[in-house]
NUTORMI-652789 format. One record per residue (C-alpha): residue number from 1; x, y, z; residue in three letters. Coordinates in steps of 0.05 Angstrom, whole numbers. Example, Ala and Ser with C-alpha at 12.3 -4.5 7.8 and 13.67 -1.06 7.14 Angstrom:
REM NUTORMI-652789
{1,{246,-90,156},"ALA"},
{2,{273,-21,143},"SER"},
//
This chain:
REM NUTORMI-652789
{1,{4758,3105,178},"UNK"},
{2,{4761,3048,137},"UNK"},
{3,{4725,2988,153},"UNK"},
{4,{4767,2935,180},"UNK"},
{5,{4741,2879,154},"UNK"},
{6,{4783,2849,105},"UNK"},
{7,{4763,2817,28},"UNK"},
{8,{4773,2743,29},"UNK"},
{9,{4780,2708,-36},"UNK"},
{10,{4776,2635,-15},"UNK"},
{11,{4713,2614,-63},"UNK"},
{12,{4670,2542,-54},"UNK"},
{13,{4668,2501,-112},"UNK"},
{14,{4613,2502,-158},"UNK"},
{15,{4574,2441,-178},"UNK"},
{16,{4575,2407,-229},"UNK"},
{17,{4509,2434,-272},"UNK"},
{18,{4535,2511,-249},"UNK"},
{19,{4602,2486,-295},"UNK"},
{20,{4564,2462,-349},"UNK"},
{21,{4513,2506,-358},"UNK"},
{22,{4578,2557,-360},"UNK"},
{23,{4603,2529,-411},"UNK"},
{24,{4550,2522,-454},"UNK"},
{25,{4537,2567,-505},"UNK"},
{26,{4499,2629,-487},"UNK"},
{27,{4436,2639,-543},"UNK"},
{28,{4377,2678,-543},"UNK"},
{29,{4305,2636,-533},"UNK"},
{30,{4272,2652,-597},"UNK"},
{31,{4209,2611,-608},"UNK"},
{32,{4234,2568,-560},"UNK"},
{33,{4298,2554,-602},"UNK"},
{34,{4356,2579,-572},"UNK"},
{35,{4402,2615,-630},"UNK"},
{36,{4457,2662,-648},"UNK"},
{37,{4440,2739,-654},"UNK"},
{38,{4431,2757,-727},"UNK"},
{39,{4496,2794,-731},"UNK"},
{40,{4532,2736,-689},"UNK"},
{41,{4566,2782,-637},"UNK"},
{42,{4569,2767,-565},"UNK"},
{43,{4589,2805,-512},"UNK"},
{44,{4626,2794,-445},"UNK"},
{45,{4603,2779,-375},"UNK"},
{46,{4651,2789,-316},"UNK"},
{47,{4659,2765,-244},"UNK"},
{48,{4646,2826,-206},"UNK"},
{49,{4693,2787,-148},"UNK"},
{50,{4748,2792,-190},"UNK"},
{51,{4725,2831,-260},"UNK"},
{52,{4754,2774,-300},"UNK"},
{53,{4709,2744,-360},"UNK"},
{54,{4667,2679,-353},"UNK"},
{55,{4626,2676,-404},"UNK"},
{56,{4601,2701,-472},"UNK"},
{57,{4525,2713,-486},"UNK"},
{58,{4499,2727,-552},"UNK"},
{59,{4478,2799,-566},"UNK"},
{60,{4414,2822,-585},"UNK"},
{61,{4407,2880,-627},"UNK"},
{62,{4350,2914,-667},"UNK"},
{63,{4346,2862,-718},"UNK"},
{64,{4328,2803,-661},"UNK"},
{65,{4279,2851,-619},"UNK"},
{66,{4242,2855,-687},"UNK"},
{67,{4248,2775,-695},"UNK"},
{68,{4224,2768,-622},"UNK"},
{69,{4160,2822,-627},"UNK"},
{70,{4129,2785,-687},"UNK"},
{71,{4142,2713,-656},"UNK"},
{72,{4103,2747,-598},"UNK"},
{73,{4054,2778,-634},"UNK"},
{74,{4036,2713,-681},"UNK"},
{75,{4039,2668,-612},"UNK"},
{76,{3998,2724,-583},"UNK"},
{77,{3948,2725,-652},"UNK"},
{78,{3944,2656,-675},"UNK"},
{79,{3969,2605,-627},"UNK"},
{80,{3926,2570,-570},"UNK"},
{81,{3962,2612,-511},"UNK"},
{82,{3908,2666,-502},"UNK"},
{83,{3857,2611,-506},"UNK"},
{84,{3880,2567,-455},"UNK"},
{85,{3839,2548,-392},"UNK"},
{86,{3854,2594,-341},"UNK"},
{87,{3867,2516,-293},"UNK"},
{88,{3922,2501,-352},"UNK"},
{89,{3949,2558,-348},"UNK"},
{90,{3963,2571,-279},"UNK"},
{91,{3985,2484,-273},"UNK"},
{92,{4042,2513,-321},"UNK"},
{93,{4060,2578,-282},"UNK"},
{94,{4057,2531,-213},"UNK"},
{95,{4107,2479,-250},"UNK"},
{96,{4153,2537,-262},"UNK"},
{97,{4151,2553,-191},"UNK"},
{98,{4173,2483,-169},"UNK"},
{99,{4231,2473,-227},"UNK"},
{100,{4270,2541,-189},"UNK"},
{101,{4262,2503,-124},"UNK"},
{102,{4277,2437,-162},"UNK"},
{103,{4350,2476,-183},"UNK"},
{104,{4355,2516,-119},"UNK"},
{105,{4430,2509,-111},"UNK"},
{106,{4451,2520,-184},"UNK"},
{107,{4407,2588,-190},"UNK"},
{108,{4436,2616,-123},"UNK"},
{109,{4512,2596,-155},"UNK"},
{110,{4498,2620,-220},"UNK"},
{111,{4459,2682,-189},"UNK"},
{112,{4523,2696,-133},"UNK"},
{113,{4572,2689,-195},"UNK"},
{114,{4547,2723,-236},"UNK"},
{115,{4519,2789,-188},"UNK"},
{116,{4557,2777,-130},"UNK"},
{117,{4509,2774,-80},"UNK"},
{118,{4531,2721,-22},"UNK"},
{119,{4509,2660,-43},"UNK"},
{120,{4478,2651,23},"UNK"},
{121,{4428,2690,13},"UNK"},
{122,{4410,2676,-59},"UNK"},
{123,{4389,2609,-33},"UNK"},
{124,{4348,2627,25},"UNK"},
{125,{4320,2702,-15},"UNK"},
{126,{4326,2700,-86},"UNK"},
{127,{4308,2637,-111},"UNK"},
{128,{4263,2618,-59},"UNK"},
{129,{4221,2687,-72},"UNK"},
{130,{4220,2679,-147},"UNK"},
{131,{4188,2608,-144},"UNK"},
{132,{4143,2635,-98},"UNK"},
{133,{4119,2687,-142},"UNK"},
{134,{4104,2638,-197},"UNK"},
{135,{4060,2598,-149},"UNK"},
{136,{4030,2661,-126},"UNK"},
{137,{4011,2685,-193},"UNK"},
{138,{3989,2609,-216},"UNK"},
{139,{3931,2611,-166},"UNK"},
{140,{3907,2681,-193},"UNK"},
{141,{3903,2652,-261},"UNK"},
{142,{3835,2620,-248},"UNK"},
{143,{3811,2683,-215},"UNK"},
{144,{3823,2746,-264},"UNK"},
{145,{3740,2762,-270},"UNK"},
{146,{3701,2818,-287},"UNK"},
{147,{3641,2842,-265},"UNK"},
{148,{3566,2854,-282},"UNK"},
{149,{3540,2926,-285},"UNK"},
{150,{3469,2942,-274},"UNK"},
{151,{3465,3006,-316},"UNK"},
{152,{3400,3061,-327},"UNK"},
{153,{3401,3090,-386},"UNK"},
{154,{3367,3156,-374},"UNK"},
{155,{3353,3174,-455},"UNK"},
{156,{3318,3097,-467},"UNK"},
{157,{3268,3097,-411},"UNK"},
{158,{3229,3021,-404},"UNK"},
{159,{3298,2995,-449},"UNK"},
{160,{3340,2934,-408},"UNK"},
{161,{3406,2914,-417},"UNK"},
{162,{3452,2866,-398},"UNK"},
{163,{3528,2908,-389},"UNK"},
{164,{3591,2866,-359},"UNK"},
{165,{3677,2875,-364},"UNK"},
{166,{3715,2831,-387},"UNK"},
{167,{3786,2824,-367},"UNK"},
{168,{3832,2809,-431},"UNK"},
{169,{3911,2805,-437},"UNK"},
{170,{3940,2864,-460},"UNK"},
{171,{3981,2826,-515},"UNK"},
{172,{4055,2831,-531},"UNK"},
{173,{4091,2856,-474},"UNK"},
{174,{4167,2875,-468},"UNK"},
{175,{4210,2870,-399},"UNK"},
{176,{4267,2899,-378},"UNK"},
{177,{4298,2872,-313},"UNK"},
{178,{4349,2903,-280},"UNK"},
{179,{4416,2870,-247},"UNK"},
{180,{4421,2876,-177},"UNK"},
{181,{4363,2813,-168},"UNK"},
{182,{4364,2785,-238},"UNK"},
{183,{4319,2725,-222},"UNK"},
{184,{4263,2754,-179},"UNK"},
{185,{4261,2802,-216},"UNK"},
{186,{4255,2772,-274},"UNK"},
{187,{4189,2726,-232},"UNK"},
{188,{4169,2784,-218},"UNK"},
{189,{4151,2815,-291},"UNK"},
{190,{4142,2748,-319},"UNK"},
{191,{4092,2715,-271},"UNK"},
{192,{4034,2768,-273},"UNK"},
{193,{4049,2777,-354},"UNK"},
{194,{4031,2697,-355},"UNK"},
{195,{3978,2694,-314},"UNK"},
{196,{3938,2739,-349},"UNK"},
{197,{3957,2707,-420},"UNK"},
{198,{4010,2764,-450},"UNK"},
{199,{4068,2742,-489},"UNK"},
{200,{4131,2767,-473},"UNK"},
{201,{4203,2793,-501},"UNK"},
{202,{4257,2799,-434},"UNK"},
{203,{4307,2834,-437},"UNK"},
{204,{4361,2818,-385},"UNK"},
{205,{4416,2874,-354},"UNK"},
{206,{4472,2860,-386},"UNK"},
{207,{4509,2851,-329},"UNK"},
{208,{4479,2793,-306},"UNK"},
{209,{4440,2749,-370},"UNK"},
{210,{4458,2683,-337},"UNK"},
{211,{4396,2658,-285},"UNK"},
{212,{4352,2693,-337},"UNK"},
{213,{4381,2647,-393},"UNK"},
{214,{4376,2585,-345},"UNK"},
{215,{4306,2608,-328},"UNK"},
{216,{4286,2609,-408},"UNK"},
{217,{4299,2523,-403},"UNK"},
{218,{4262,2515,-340},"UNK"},
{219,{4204,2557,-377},"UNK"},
{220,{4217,2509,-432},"UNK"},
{221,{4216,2451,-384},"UNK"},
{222,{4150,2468,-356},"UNK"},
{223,{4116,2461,-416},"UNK"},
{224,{4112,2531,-444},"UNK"},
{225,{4089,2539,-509},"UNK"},
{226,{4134,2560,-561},"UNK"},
{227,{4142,2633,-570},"UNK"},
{228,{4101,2662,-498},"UNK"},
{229,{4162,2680,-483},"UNK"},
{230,{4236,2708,-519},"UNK"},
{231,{4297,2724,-485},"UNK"},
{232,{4334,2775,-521},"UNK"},
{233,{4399,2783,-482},"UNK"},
{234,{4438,2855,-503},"UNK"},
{235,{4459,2923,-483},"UNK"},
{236,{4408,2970,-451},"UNK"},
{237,{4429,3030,-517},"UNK"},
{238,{4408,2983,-572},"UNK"},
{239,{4360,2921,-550},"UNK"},
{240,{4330,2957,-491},"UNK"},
{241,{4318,3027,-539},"UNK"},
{242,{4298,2976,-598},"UNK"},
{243,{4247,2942,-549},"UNK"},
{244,{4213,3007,-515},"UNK"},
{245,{4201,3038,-582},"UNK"},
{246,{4182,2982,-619},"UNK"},
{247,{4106,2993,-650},"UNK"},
{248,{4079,2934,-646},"UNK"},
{249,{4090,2924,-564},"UNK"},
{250,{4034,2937,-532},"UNK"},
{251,{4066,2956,-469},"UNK"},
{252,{4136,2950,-421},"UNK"},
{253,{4155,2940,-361},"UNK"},
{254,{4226,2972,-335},"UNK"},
{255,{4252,2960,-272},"UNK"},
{256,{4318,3014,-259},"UNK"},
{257,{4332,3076,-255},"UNK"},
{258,{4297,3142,-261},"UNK"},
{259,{4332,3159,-309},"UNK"},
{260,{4326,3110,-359},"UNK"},
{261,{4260,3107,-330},"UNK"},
{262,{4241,3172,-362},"UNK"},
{263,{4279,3154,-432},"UNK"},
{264,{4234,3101,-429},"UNK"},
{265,{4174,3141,-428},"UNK"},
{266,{4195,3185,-485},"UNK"},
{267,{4212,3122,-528},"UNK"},
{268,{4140,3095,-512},"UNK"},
{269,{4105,3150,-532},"UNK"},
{270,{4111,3134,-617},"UNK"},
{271,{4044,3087,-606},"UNK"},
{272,{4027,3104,-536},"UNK"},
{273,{4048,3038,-501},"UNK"},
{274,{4026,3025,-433},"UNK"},
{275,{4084,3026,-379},"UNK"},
{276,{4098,2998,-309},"UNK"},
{277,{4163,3037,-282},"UNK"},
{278,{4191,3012,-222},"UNK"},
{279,{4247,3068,-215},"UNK"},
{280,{4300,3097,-164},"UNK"},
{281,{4293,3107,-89},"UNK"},
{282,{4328,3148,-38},"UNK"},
{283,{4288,3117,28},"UNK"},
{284,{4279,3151,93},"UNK"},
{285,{4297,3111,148},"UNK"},
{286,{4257,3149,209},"UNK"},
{287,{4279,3125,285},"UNK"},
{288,{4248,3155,336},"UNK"},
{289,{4278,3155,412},"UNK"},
{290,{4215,3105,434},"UNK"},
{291,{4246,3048,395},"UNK"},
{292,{4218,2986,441},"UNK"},
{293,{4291,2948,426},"UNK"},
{294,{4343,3000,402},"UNK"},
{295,{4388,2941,390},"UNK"},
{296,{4337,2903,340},"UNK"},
{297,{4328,2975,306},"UNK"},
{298,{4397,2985,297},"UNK"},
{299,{4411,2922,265},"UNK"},
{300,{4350,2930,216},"UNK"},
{301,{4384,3003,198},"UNK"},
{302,{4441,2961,182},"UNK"},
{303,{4405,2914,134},"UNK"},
{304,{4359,2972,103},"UNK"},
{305,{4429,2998,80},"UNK"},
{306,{4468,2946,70},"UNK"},
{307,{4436,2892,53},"UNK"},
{308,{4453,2872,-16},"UNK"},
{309,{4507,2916,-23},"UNK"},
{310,{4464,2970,-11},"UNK"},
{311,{4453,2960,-96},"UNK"},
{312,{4367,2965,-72},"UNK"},
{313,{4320,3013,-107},"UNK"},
{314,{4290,3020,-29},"UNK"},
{315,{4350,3020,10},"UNK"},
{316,{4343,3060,74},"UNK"},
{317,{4394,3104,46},"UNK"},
{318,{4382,3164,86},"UNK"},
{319,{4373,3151,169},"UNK"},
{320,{4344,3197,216},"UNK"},
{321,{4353,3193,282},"UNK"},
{322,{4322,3226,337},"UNK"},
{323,{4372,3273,374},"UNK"},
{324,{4366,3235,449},"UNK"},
{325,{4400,3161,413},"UNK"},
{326,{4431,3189,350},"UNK"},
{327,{4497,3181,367},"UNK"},
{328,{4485,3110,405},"UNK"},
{329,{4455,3095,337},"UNK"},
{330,{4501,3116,293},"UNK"},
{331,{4555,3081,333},"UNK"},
{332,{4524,3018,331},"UNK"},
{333,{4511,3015,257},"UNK"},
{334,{4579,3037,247},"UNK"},
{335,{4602,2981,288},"UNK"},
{336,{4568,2931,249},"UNK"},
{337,{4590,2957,180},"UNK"},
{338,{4667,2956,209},"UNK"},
{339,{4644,2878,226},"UNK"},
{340,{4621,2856,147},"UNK"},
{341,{4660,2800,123},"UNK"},
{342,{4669,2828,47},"UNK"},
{343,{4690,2770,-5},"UNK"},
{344,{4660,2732,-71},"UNK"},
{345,{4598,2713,-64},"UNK"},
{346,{4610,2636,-72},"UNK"},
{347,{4647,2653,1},"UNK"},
{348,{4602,2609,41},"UNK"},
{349,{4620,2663,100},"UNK"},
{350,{4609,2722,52},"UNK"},
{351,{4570,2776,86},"UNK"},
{352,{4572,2828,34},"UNK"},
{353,{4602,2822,-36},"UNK"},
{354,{4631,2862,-89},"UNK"},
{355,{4589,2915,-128},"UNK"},
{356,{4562,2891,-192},"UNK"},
{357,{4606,2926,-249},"UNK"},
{358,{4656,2974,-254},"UNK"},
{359,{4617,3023,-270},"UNK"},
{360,{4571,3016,-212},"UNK"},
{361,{4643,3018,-173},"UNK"},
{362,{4664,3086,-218},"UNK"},
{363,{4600,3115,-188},"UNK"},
{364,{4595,3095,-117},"UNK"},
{365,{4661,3117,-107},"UNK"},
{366,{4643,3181,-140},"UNK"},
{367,{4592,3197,-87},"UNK"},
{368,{4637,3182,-34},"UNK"},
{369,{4688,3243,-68},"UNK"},
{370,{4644,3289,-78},"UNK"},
{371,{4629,3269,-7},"UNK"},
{372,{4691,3275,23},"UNK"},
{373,{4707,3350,-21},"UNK"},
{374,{4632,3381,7},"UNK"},
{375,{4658,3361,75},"UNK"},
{376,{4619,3304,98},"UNK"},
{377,{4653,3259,146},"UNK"},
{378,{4658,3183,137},"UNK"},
{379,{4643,3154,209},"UNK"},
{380,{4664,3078,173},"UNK"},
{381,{4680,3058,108},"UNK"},
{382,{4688,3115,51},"UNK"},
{383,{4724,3078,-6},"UNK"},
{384,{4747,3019,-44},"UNK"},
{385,{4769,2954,-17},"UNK"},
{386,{4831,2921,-57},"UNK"},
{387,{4854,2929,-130},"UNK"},
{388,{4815,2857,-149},"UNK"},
{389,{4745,2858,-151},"UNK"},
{390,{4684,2920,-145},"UNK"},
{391,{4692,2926,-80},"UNK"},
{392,{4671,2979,-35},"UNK"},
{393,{4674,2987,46},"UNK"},
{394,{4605,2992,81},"UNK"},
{395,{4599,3066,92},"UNK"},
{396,{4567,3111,141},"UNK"},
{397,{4564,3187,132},"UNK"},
{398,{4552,3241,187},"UNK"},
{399,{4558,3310,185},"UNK"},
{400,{4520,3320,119},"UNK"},
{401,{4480,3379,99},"UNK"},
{402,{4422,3378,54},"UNK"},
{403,{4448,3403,-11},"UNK"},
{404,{4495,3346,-14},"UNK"},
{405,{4497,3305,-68},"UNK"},
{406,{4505,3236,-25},"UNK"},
{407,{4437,3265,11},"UNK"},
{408,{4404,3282,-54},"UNK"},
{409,{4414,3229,-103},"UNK"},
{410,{4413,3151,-109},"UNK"},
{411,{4476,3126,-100},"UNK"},
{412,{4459,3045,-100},"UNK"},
{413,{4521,3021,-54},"UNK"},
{414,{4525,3005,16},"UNK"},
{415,{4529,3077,35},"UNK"},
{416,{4484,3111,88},"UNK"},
{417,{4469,3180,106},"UNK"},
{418,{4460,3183,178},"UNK"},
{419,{4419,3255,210},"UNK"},
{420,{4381,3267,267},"UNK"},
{421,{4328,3308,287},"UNK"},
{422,{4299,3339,338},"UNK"},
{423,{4221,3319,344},"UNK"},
{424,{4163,3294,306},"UNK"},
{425,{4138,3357,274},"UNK"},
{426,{4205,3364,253},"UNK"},
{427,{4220,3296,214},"UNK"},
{428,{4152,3295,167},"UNK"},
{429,{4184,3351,126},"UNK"},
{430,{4270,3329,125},"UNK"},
{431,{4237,3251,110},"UNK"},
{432,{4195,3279,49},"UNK"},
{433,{4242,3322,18},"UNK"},
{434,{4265,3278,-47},"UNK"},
{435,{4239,3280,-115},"UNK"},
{436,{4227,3192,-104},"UNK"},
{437,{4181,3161,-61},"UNK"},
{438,{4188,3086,-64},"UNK"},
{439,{4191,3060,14},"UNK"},
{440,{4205,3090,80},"UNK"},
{441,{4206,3056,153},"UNK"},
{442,{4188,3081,227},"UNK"},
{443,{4222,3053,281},"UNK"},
{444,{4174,3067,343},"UNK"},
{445,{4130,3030,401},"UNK"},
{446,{4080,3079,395},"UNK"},
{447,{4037,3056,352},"UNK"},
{448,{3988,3123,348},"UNK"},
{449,{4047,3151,324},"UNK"},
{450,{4075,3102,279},"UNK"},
{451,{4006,3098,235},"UNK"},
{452,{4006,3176,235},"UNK"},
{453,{4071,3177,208},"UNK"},
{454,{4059,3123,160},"UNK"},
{455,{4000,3160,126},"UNK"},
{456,{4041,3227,117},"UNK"},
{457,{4105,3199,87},"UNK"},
{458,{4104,3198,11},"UNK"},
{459,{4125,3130,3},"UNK"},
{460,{4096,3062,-30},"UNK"},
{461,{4113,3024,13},"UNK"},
{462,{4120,3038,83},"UNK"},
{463,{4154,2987,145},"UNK"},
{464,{4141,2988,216},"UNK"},
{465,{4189,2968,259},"UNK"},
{466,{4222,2927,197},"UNK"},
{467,{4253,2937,143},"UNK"},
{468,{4260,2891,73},"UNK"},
{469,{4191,2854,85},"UNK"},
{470,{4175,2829,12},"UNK"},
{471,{4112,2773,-1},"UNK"},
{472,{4084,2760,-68},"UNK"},
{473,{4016,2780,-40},"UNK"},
{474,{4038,2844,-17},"UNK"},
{475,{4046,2900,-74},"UNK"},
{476,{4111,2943,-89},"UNK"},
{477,{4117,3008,-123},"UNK"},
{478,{4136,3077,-117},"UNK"},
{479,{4104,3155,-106},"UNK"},
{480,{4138,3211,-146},"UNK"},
{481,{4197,3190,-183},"UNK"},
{482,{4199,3130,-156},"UNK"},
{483,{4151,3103,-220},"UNK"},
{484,{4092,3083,-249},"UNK"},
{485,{4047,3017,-218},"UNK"},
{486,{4058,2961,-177},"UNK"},
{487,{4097,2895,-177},"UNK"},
{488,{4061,2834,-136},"UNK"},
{489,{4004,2830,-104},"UNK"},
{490,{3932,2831,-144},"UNK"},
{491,{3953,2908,-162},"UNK"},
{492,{3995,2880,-212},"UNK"},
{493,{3945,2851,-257},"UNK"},
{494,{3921,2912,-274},"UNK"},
{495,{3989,2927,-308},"UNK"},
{496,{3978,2865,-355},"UNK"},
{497,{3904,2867,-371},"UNK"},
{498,{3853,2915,-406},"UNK"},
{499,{3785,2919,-384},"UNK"},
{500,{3733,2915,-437},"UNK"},
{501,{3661,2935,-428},"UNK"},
{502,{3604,2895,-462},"UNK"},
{503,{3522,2912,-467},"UNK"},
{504,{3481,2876,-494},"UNK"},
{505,{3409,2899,-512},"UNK"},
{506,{3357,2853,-483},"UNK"},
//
């Protein structure tokens, strides 16, 4: 059945700095300069609403990762960055925060354009959550310490020292973001990398360069130095491989897919780079019969899925149910995904957008074939909406089995694999059987039961009767395949420092 809500096209206006800043020219921030790539190609970025071209960014290529390591590596070196006062520091991170808030409504168009996320939510999620992270991170700027170490050393009896750490930046640092939340995400690498006084080379998705861009002048307005921080805008084959196995970055940071996750790890390993991986998901979604408000559950089983077009590394892509409300469940989320108002994102009333490319469109629509040919059925949804536009219908699939390929592997649309199960004992096994392990929720009022649950799933993150809870202060990050380290919270500056040990002979 497909779902019956139709894609409206009727767009709002965009102000006046979203036009201009569109039809500015689209640099990369070298040494705080913005300039052409050194071969002067650009390449095109579409409207996933309606896959027509809006805009032209320069394209980076081997030649400007090169030019953007050693302007991070002198600024690292030689500039006063590294030896700033923690207080000066953070007061720069914190003015970053408030400039996003300060340009709220043109980084939720520009971040709706260009993704296709409803614009309704990039102003009350996206933009919101990335300023927040620089003001989270500016207060830990002042507070990265190490420690004193009272050591015996057994071989030098009567000797005394004085040992302590020290915690130092780990120097140049390359990011790749990913594009299905191009500004937080981008917050998300850059704040920590800042706090902790790393200079950086970004890399945006291709897909969507544009809030990233804007972001490089409000880093610029904030008083940045020159060169903490290069945007090299290009394709994932040649300035994301460039970047990764450059030898003289000291680490990366990918956010994606486990895929490229693990080419990633195989470029890094020419000088032994440090990584954070935050890779692919395929999220149980456990409901047990107990539910204290089966209607409340139901509607967060709807938003683990389909919330943001289901393009989420944590998705609650695969439900289970317990047998006693599994098919009251699965009628209910089915109702609401018939119910999703699909259009642009700039669609004030936009409830779910298009997909973000047409290849993300080529390959959630090859799920939902190999789907429908291993004889799944599609309870709602199942294919593309319209011929304009990466649209897909909200999807819910029953009658699965576990060999499937939509059970198996990350599919990153709004598609959701709905099972039940018979009992407790039974679910620990069917919710832990995936190679990732990046977030999981229980849906219970026994609470016994929910925090024995919680420690036995495989999962970084685990919800309780929620689903999509993110805070700066809280970390994020993945078991198995999922990746390596965590994002947020006061994890995440151990991805961006090294520890040094000093003793000192008294």
């Amino acid at each position: 059945m497909v779902a019956t809500a139709p894609v409206e096209f009727e767009s709002a206006e965009l102000s006046q700095k979203a036009k201009d800043f569109l039809a500015s020219p689209k640099k990369m921030l070298l040494n705080g300069q913005w300039v052409e790539s050194a071969s002067g190609k650009t390449f095109p970025v579409y409207n996933p609403a309606t896959g027509e071209e809006m805009a032209q960014v320069a394209e980076g290529d081997k030649e400007d990762i090169d030019r953007a390591v050693k302007i991070a590596r002198n600024t690292f070196e030689n500039s006063g960055w590294r030896w700033m006062t923690p207080s000066e520091r953070g007061r720069i991170i914190w003015r970053i925060g408030d400039l996003i808030l300060e340009n709220l409504e043109e980084l939720a168009e520009l971040e709706s354009l260009d993704n296709g996320k409803p614009i309704s939510v990039a102003r009350v999620a996206d933009v919101p959550l990335a300023a927040d992270l620089f003001h989270y991170m500016a207060g830990w700027a002042t507070k990265i310490e190490g420690t004193t170490i009272p050591i015996s050393v057994i071989y030098a009896p009567g000797a005394r020292f004085h040992a302590y750490t020290k915690r130092e930046p780990i120097g140049v640092v390359g990011q790749i973001i990913p594009w299905n939340f191009p500004l937080l995400m981008a917050a998300w690498k850059l704040g920590p990398a800042l706090a902790t006084g790393n200079c950086v080379v970004l890399k945006p998705a291709e897909q969507t360069p544009l809030t990233a861009l804007r972001l490089g002048e409000l880093l610029a307005e904030a008083g940045l130095p020159d060169g903490v921080v290069s945007i090299v805008p290009g394709y994932g084959e040649t300035a994301g491989a460039a970047l990764t196995a450059h030898s003289d970055v000291d680490k990366v940071a990918f956010t994606g897919s486990t895929e490229v996750g693990k080419l990633i790890v195989q470029a890094a390993a020419g000088n032994l780079k440090k990584l954070t991986l935050e890779l692919g998901g395929k999220s149980p979604n456990v409901m047990f019969k107990d539910v204290a408000d089966l209607e409340t559950a139901i509607d967060g089983a709807a938003n683990a899925i389909f919330f943001n077009h289901g393009q989420c590394c944590c998705a609650g892509s695969r439900l289970f149910v317990e047998e006693d409300i599994y098919e009251e469940v699965v009628a209910g989320v089915t109702a609401r995904a018939d119910k999703i108002k699909m259009g642009p994102g700039l669609n004030p009333d936009t409830e779910m957008g298009p997909l973000v490319s047409q290849e993300q469109l080529d390959r959630v629509t090859g799920f939902l074939d190999s789907g429908y040919s291993e004889g799944a059925c599609m309870a709602s949804g199942g294919k593309r909406l319209g011929e304009r536009g990466y649209f897909v219908a909200p999807t819910v699939i029953t009658q699965s089995k576990p060999d499937m390929k939509v059970v198996r592997e990350e599919i990153f649309g709004p598609v959701v694999v709905a099972e039940p199960f018979k009992s407790a004992d039974e679910i620990l096994p069917l919710a832990n059987d995936s190679e990732y392990g990046l977030a999981a929720a229980i849906w219970t009022k026994d609470i016994a039961k929910a925090h024995r649950t919680a420690e036995l799933l495989k999962a970084g993150t685990v919800w309780i009767n929620c689903y999509n809870v993110f805070d700066s202060a809280l970390p994020f990050g993945g078991y198995k395949q999922s990746g390596w380290g965590r994002e947020m919270g006061k994890e995440v500056l151990d991805n961006y420092t090294e520890t040094k040990a000093v003793c000192v002979a008294l």
